[in-house]
C-alpha positions in Angstrom: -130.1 31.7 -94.6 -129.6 34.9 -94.8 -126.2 36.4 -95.9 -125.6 38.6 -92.9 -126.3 35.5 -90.6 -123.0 34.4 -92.2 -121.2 36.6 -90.9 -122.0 37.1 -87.8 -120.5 35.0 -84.4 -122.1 31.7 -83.4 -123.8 32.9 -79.9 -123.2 30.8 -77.0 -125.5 27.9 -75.5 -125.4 29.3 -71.9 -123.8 32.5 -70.5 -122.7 32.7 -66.5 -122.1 36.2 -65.0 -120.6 37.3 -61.5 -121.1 40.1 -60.0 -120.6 42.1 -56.2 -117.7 43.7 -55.2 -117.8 46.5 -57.1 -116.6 49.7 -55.0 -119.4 52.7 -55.4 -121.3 50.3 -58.3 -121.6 46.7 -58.5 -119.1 44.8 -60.3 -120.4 42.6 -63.0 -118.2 39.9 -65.0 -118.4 37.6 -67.7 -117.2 33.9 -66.9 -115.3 32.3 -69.4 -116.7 28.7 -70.6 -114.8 26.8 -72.4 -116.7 26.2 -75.8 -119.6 27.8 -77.1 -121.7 24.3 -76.8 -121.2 24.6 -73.4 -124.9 24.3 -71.6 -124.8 25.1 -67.7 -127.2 24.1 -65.9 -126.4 24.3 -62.4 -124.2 27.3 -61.1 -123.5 27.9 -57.1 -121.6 31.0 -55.7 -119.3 32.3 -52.7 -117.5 34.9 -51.9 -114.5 34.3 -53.8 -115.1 31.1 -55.7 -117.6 30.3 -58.4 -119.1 27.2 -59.6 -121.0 25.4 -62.3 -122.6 22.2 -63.9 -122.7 21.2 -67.3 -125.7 19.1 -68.9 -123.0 16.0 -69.3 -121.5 16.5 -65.3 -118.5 18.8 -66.2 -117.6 21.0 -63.0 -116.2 24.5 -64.0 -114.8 26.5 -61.4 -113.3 30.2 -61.1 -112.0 31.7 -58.3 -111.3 35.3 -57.9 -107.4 37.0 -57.4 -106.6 39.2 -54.6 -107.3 42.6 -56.6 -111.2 40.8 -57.0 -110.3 40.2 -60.9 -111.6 36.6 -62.2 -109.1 35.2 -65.1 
């Protein structure tokens, strides 16, 4: 290993993004998981809510506020 991987941040096993409702560009947002060993592999989107599946069954859900913000 190299002593710069050291010190850099563990990356993430899977990474979901929303997006849409953007007003003059598109809106695109991260979605929190809740560890970095997270792996999705299933994910399934409306117009407010947003869901995924994890590789052991674990349903995460976000939902979006009135001012189109996620948590």
């Amino acid at each position: 290993m190299e002593p710069s991987d050291e010190l850099r941040d563990p990356q993430p096993l899977s990474t979901v993004f929303g997006w849409g409702a953007g007003v003059g560009a598109p809106l695109t947002v991260k979605l929190a998981l809740p560890n970095l060993d997270t792996q999705v592999t299933h994910v399934s989107t409306g117009r407010t809510q947003k869901a995924a599946v994890t590789k052991n069954g674990r349903l995460l859900l976000w939902e979006v506020n009135t001012f189109l913000e996620l948590p």
